[in-house]
PDB file with SEQRES, HELIX, SHEET and CRYST1 records, atoms N, CA, C and O in Angstrom:
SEQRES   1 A   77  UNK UNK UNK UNK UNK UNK UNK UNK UNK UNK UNK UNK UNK          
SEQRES   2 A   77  UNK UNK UNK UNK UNK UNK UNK UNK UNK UNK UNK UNK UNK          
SEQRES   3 A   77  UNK UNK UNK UNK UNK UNK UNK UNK UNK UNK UNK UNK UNK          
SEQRES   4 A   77  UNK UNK UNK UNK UNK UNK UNK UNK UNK UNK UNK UNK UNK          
SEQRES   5 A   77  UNK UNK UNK UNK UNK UNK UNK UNK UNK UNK UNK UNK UNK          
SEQRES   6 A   77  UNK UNK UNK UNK UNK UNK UNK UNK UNK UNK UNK UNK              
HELIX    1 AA1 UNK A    4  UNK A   13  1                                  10    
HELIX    2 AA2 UNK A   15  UNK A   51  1                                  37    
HELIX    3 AA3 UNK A   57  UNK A   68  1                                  12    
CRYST1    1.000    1.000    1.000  90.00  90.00  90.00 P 1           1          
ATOM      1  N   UNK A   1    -152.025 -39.543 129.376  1.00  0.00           N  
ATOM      2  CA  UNK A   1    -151.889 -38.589 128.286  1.00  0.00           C  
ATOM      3  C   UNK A   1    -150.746 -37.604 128.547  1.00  0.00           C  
ATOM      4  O   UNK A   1    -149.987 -37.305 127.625  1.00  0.00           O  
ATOM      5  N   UNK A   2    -150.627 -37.192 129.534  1.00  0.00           N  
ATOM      6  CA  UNK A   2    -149.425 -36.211 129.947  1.00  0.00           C  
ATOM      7  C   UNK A   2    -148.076 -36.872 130.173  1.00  0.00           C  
ATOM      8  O   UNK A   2    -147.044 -36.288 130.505  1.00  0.00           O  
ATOM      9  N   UNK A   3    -148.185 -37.812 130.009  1.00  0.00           N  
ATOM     10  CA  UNK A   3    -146.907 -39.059 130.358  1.00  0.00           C  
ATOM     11  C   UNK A   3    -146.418 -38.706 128.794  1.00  0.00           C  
ATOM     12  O   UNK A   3    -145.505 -37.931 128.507  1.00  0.00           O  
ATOM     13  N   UNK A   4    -147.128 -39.355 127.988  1.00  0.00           N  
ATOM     14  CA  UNK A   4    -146.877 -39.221 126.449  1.00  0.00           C  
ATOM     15  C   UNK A   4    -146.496 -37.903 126.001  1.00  0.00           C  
ATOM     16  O   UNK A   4    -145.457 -37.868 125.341  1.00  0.00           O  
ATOM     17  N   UNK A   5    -147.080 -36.836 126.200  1.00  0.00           N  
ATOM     18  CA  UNK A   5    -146.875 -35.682 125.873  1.00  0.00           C  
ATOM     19  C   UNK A   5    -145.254 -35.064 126.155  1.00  0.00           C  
ATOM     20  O   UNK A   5    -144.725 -34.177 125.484  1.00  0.00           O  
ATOM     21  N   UNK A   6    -144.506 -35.940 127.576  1.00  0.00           N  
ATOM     22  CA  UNK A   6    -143.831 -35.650 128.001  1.00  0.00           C  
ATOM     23  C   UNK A   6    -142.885 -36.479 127.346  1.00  0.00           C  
ATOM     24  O   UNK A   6    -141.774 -35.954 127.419  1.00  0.00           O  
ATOM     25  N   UNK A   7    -142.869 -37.450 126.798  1.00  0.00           N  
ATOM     26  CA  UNK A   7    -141.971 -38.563 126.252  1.00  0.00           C  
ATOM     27  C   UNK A   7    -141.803 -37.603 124.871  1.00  0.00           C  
ATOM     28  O   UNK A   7    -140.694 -37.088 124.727  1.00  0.00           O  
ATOM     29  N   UNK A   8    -142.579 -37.395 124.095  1.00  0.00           N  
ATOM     30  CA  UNK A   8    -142.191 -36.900 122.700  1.00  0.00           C  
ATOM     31  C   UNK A   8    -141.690 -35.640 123.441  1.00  0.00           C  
ATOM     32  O   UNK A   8    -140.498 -35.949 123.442  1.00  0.00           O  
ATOM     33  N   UNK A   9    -141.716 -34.777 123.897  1.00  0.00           N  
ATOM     34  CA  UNK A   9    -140.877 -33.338 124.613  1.00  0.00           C  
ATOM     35  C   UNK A   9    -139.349 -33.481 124.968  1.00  0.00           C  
ATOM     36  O   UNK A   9    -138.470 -32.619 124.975  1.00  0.00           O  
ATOM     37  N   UNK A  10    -139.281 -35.158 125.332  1.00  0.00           N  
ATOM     38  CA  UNK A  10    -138.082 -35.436 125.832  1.00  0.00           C  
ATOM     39  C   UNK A  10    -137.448 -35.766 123.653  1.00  0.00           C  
ATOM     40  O   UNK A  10    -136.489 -35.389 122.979  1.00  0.00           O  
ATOM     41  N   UNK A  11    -138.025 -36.169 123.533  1.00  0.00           N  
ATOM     42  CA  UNK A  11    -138.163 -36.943 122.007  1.00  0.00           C  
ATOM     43  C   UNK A  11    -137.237 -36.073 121.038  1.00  0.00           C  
ATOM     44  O   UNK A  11    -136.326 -36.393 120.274  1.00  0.00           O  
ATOM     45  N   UNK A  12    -137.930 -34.630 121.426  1.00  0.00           N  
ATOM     46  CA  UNK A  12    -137.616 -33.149 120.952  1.00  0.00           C  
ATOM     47  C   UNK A  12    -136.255 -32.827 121.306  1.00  0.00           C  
ATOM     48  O   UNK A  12    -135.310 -32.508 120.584  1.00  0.00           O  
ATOM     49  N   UNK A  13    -136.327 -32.952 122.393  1.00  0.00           N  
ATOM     50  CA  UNK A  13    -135.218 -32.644 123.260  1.00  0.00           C  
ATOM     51  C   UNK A  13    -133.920 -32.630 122.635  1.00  0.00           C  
ATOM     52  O   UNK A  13    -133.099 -31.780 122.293  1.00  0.00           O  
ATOM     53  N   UNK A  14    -134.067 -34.221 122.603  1.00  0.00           N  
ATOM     54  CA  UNK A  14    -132.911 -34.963 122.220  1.00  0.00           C  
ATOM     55  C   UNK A  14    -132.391 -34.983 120.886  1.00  0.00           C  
ATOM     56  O   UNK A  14    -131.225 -35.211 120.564  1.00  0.00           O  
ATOM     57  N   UNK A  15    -133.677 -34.637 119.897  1.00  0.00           N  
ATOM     58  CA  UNK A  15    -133.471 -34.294 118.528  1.00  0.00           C  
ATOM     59  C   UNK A  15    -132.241 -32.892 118.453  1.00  0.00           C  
ATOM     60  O   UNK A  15    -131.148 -32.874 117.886  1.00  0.00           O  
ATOM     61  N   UNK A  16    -132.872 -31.907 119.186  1.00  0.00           N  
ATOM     62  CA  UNK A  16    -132.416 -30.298 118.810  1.00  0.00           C  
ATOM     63  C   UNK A  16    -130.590 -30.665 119.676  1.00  0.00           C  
ATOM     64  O   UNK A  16    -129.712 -29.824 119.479  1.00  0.00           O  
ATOM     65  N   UNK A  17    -130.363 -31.527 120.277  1.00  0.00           N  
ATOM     66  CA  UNK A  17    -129.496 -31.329 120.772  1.00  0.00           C  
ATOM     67  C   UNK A  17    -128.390 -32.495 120.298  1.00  0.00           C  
ATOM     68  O   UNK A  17    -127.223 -32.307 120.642  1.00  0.00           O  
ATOM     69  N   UNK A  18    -128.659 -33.489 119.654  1.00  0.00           N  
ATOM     70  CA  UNK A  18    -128.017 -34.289 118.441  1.00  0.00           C  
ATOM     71  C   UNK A  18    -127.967 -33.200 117.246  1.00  0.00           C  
ATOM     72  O   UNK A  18    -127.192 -33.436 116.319  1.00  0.00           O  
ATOM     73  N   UNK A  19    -128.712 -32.074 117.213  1.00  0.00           N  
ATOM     74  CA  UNK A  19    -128.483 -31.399 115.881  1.00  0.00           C  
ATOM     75  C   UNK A  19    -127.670 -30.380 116.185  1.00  0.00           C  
ATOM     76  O   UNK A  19    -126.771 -30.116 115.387  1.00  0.00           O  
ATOM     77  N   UNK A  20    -127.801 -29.672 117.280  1.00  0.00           N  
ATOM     78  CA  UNK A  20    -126.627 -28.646 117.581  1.00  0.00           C  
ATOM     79  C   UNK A  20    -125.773 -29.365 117.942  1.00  0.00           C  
ATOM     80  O   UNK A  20    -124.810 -29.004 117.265  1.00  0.00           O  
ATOM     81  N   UNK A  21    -125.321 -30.497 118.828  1.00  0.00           N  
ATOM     82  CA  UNK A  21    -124.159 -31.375 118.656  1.00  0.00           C  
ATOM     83  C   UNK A  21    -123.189 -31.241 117.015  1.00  0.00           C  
ATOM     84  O   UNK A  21    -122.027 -30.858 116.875  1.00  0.00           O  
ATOM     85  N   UNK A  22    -124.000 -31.629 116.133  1.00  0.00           N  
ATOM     86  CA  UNK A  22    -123.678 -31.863 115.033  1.00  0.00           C  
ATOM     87  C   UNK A  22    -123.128 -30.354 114.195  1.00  0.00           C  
ATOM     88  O   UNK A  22    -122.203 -30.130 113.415  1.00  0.00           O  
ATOM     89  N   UNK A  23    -124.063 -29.617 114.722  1.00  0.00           N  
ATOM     90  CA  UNK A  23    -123.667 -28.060 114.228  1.00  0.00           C  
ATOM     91  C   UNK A  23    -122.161 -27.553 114.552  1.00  0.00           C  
ATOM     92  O   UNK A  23    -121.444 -26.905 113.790  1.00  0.00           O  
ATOM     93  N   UNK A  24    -121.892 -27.936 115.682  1.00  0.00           N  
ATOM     94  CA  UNK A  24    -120.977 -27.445 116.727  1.00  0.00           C  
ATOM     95  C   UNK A  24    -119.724 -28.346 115.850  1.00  0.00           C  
ATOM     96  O   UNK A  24    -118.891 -27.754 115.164  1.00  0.00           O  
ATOM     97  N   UNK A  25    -119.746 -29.712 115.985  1.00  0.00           N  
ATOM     98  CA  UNK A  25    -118.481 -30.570 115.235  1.00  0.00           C  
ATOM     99  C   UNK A  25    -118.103 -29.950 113.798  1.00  0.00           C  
ATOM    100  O   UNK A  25    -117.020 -29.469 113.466  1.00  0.00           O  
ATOM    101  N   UNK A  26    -119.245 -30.083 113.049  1.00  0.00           N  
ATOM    102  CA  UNK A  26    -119.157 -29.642 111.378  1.00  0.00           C  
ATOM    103  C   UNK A  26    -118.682 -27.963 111.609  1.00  0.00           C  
ATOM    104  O   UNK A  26    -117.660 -27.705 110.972  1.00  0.00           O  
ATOM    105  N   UNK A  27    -119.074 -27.137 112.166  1.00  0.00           N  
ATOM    106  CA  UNK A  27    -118.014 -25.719 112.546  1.00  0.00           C  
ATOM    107  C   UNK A  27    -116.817 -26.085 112.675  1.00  0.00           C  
ATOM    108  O   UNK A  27    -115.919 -25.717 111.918  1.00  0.00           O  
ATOM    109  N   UNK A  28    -116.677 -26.792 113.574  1.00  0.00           N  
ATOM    110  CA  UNK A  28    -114.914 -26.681 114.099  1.00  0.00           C  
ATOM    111  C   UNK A  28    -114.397 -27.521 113.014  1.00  0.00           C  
ATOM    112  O   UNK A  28    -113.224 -27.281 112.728  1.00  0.00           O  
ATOM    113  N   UNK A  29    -115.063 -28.589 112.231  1.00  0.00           N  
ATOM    114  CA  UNK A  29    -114.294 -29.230 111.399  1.00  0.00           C  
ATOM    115  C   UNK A  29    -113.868 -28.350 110.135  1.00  0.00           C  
ATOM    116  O   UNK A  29    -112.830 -28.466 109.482  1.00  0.00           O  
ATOM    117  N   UNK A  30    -115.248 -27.154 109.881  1.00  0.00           N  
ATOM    118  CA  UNK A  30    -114.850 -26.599 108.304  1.00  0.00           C  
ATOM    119  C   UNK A  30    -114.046 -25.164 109.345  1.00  0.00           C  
ATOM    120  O   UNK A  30    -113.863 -24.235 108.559  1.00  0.00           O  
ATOM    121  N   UNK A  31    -113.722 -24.902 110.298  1.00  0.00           N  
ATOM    122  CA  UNK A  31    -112.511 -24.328 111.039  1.00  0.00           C  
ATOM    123  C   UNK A  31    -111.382 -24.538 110.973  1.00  0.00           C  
ATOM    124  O   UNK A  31    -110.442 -23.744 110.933  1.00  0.00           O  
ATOM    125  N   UNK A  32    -111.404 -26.038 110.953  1.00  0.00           N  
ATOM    126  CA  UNK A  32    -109.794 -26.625 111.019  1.00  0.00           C  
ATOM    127  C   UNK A  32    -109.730 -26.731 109.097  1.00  0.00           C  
ATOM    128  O   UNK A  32    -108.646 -26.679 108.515  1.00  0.00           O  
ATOM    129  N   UNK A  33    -110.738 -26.843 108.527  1.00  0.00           N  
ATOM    130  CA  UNK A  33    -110.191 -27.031 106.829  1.00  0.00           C  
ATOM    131  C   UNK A  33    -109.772 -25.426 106.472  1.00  0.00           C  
ATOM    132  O   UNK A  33    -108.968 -25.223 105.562  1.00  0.00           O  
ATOM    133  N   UNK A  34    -110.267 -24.472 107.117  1.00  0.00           N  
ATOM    134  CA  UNK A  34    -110.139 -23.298 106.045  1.00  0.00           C  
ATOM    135  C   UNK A  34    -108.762 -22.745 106.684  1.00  0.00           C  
ATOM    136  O   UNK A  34    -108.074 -22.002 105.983  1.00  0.00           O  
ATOM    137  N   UNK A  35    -108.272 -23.126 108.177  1.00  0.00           N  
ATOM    138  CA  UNK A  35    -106.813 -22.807 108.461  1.00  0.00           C  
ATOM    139  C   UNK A  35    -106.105 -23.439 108.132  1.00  0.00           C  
ATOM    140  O   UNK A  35    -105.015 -22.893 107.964  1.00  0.00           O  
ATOM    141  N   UNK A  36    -106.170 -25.022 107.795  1.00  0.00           N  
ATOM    142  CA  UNK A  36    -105.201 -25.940 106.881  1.00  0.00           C  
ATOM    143  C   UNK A  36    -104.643 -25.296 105.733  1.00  0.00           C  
ATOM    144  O   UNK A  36    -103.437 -25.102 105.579  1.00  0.00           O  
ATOM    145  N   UNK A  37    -105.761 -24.890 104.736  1.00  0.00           N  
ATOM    146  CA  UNK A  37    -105.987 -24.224 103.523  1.00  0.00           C  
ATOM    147  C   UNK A  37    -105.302 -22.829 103.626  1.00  0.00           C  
ATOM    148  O   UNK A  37    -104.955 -22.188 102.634  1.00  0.00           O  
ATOM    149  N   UNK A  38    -105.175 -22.511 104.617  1.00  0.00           N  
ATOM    150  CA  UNK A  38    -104.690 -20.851 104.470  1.00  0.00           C  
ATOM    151  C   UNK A  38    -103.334 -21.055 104.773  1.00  0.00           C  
ATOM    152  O   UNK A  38    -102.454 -20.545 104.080  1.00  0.00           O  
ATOM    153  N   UNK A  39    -102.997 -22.030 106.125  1.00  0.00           N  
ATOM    154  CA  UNK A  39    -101.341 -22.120 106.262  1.00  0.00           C  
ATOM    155  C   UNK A  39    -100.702 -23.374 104.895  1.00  0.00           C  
ATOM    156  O   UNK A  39     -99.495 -23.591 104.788  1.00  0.00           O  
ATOM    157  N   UNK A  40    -101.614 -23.978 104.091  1.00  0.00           N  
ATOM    158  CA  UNK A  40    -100.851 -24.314 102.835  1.00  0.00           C  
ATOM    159  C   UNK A  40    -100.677 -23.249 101.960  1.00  0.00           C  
ATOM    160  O   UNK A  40     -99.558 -23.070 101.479  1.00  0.00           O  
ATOM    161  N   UNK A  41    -101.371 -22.696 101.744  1.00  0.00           N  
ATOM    162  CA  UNK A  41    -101.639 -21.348 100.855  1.00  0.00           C  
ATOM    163  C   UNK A  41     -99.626 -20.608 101.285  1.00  0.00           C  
ATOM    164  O   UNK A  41     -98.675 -20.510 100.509  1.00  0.00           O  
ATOM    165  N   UNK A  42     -99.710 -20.276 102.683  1.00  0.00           N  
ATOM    166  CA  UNK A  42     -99.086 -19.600 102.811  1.00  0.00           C  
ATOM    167  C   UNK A  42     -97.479 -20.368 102.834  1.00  0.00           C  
ATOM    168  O   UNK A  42     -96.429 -19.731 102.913  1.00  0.00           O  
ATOM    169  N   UNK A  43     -97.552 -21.402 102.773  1.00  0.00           N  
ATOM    170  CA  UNK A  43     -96.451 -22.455 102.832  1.00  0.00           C  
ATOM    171  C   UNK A  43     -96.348 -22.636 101.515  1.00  0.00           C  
ATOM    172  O   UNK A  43     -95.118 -22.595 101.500  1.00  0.00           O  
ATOM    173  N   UNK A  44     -96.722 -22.855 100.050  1.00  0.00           N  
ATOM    174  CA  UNK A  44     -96.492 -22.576  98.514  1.00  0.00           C  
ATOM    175  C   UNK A  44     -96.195 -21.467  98.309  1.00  0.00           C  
ATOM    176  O   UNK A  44     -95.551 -21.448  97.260  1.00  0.00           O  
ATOM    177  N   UNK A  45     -96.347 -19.985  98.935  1.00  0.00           N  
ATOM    178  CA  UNK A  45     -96.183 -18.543  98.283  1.00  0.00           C  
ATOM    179  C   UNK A  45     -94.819 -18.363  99.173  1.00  0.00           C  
ATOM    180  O   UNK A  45     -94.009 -17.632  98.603  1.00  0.00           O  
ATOM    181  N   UNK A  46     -94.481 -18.748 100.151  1.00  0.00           N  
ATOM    182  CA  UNK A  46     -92.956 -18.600 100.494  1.00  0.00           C  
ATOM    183  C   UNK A  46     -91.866 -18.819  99.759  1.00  0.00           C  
ATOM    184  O   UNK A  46     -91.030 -17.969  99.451  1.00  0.00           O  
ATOM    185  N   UNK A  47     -91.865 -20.101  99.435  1.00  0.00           N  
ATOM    186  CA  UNK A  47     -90.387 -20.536  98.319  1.00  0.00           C  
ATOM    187  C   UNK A  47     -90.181 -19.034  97.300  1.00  0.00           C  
ATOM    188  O   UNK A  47     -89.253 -18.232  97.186  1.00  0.00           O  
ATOM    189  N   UNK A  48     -91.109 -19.110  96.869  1.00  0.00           N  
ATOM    190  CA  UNK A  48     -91.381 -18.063  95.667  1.00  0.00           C  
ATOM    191  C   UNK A  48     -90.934 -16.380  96.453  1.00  0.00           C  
ATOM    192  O   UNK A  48     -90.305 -15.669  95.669  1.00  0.00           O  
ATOM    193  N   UNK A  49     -91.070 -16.051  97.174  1.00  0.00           N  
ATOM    194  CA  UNK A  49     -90.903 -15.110  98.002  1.00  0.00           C  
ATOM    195  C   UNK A  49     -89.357 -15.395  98.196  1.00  0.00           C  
ATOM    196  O   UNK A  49     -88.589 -14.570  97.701  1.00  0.00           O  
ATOM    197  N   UNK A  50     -88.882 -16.370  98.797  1.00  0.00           N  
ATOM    198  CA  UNK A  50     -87.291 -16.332  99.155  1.00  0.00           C  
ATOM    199  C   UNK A  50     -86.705 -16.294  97.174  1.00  0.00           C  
ATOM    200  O   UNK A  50     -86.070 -15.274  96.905  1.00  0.00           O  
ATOM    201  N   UNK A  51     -86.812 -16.817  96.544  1.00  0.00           N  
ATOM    202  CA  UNK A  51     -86.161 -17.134  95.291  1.00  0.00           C  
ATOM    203  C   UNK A  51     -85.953 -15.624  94.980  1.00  0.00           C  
ATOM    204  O   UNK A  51     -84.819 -15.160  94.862  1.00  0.00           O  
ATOM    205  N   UNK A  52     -87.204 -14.782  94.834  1.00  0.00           N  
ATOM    206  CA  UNK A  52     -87.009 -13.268  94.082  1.00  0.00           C  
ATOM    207  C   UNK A  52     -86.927 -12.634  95.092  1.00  0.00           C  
ATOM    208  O   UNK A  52     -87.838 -12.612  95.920  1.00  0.00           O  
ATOM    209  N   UNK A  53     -85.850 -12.012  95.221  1.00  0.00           N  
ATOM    210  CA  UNK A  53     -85.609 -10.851  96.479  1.00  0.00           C  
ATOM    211  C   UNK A  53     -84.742  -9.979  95.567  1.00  0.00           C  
ATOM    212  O   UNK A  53     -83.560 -10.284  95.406  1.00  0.00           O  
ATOM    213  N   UNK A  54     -85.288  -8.875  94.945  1.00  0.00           N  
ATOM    214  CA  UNK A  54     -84.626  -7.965  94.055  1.00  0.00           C  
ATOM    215  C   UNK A  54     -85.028  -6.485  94.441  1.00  0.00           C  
ATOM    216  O   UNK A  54     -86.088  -6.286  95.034  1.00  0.00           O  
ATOM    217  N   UNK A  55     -84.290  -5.584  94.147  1.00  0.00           N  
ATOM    218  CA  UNK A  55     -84.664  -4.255  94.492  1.00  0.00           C  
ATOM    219  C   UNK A  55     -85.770  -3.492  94.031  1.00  0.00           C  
ATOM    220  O   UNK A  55     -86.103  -2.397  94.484  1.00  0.00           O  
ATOM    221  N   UNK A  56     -86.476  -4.283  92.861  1.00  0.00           N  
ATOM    222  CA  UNK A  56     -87.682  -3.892  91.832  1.00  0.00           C  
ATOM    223  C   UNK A  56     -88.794  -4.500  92.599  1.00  0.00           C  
ATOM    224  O   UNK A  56     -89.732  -3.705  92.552  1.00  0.00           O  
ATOM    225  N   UNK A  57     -89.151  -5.681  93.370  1.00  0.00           N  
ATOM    226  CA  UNK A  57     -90.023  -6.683  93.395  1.00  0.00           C  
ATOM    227  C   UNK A  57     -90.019  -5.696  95.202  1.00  0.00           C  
ATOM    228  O   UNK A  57     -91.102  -5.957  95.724  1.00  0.00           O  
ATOM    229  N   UNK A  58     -89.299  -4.893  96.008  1.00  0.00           N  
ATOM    230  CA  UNK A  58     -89.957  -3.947  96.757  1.00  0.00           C  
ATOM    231  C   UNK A  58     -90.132  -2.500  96.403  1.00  0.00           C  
ATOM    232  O   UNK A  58     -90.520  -1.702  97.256  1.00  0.00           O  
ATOM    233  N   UNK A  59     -89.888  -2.172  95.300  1.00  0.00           N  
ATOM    234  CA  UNK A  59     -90.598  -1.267  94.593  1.00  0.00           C  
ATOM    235  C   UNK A  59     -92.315  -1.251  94.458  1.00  0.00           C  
ATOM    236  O   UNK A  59     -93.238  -0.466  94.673  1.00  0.00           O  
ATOM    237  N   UNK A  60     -92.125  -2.563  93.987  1.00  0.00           N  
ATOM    238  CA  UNK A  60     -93.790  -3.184  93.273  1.00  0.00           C  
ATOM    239  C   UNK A  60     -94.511  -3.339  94.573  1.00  0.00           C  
ATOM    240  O   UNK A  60     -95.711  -3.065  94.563  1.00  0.00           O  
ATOM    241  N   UNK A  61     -93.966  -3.733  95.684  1.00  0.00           N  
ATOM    242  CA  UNK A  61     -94.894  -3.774  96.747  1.00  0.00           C  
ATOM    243  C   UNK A  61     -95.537  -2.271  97.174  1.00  0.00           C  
ATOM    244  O   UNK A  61     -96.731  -1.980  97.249  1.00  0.00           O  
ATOM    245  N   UNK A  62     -94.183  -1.277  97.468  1.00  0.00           N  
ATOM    246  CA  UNK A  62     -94.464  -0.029  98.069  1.00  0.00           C  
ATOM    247  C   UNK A  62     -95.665   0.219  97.263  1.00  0.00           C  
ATOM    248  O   UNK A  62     -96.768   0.430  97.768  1.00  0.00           O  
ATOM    249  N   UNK A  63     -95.384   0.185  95.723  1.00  0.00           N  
ATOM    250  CA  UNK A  63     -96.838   1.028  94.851  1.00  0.00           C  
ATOM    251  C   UNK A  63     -98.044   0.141  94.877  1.00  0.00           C  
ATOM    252  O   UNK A  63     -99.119   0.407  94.339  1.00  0.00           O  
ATOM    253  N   UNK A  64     -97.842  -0.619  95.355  1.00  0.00           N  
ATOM    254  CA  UNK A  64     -98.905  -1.856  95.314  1.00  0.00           C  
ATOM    255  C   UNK A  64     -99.709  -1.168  96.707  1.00  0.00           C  
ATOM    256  O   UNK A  64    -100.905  -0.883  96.765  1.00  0.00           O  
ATOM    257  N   UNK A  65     -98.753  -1.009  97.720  1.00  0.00           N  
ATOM    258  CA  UNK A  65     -99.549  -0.488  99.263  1.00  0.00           C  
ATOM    259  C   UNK A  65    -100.232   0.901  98.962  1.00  0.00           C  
ATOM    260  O   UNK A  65    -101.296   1.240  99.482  1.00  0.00           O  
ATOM    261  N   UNK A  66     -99.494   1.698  98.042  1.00  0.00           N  
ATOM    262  CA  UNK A  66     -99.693   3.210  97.931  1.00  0.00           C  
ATOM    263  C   UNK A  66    -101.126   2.770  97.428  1.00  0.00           C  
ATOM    264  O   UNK A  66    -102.111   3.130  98.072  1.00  0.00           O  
ATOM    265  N   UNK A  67    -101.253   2.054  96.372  1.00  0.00           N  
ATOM    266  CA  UNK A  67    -102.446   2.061  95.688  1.00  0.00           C  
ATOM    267  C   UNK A  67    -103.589   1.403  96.081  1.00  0.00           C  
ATOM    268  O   UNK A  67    -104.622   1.514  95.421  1.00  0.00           O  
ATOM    269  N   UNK A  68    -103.506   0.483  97.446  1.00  0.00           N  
ATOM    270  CA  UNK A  68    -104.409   0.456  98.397  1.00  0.00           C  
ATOM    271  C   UNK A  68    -104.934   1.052  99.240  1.00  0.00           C  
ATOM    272  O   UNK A  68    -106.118   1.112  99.570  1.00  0.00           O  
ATOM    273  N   UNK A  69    -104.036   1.527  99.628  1.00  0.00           N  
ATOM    274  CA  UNK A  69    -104.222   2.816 100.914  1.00  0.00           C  
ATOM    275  C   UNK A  69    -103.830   4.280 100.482  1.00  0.00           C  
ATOM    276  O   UNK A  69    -102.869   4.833 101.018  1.00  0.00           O  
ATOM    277  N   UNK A  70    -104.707   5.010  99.344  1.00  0.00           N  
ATOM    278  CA  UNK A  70    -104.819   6.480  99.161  1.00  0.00           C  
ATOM    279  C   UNK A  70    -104.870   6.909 100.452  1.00  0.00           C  
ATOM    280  O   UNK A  70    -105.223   6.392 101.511  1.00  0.00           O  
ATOM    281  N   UNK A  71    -104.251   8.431  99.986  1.00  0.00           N  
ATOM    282  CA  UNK A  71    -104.501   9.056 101.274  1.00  0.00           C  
ATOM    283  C   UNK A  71    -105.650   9.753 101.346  1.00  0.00           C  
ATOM    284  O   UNK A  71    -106.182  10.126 100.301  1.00  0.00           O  
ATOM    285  N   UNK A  72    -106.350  10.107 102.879  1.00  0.00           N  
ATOM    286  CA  UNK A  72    -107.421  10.241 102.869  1.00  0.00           C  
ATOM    287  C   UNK A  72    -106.944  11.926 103.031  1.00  0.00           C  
ATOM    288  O   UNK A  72    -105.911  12.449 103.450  1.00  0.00           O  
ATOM    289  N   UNK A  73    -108.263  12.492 102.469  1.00  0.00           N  
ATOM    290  CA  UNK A  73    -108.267  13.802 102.027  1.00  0.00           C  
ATOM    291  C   UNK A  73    -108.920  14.726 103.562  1.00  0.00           C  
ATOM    292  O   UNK A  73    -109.891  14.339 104.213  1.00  0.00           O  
ATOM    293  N   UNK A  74    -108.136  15.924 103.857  1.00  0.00           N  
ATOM    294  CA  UNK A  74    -109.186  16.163 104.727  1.00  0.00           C  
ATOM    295  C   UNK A  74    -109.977  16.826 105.143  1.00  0.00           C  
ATOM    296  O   UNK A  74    -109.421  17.883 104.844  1.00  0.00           O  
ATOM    297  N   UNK A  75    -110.846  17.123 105.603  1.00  0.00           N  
ATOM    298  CA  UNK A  75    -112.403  17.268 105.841  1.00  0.00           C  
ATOM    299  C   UNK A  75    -112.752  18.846 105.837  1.00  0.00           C  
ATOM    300  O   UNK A  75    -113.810  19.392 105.524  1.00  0.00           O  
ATOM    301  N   UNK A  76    -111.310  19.514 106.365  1.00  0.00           N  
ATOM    302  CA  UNK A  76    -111.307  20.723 106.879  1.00  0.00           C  
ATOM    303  C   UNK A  76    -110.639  21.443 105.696  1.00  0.00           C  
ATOM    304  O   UNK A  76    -110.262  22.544 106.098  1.00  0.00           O  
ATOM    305  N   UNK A  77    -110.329  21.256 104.349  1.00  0.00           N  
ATOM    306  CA  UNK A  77    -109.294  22.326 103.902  1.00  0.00           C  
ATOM    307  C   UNK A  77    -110.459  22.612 102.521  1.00  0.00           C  
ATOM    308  O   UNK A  77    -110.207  23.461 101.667  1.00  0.00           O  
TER     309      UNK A  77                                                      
END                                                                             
């Protein structure tokens, strides 16, 4: 009886560790898709970036940053 008990334990074993096996591959695989995806991303928005280089289009950025990053007010006045 303890022989058996010990066979399905091993049974277990081997289950949880074919499944974190599997956990571990499918991570690194949707790892390697979402940096594929980001250095294509960033490889289509370049061309477009070299073509318009005008004195207006870093205008639009500066107010674009201003209007992300308000300034913070402070605490003491």
């Amino acid at each position: 009886m303890v022989r058996r008990e010990s066979l399905i334990n091993l049974e277990n074993f081997r289950k949880q560790y074919v499944r974190r096996r599997w956990k571990l591959s499918f991570s690194i695989v949707s790892l390697c898709n979402h940096l594929t995806r980001s250095l294509m991303r960033k490889v289509h928005l370049r061309p477009e970036e070299d073509l318009r280089n005008c004195e207006s289009d870093t205008e639009e950025d500066i107010a674009k940053r201003k209007a992300l990053h308000p300034r913070r007010r402070s605490s003491t006045s």
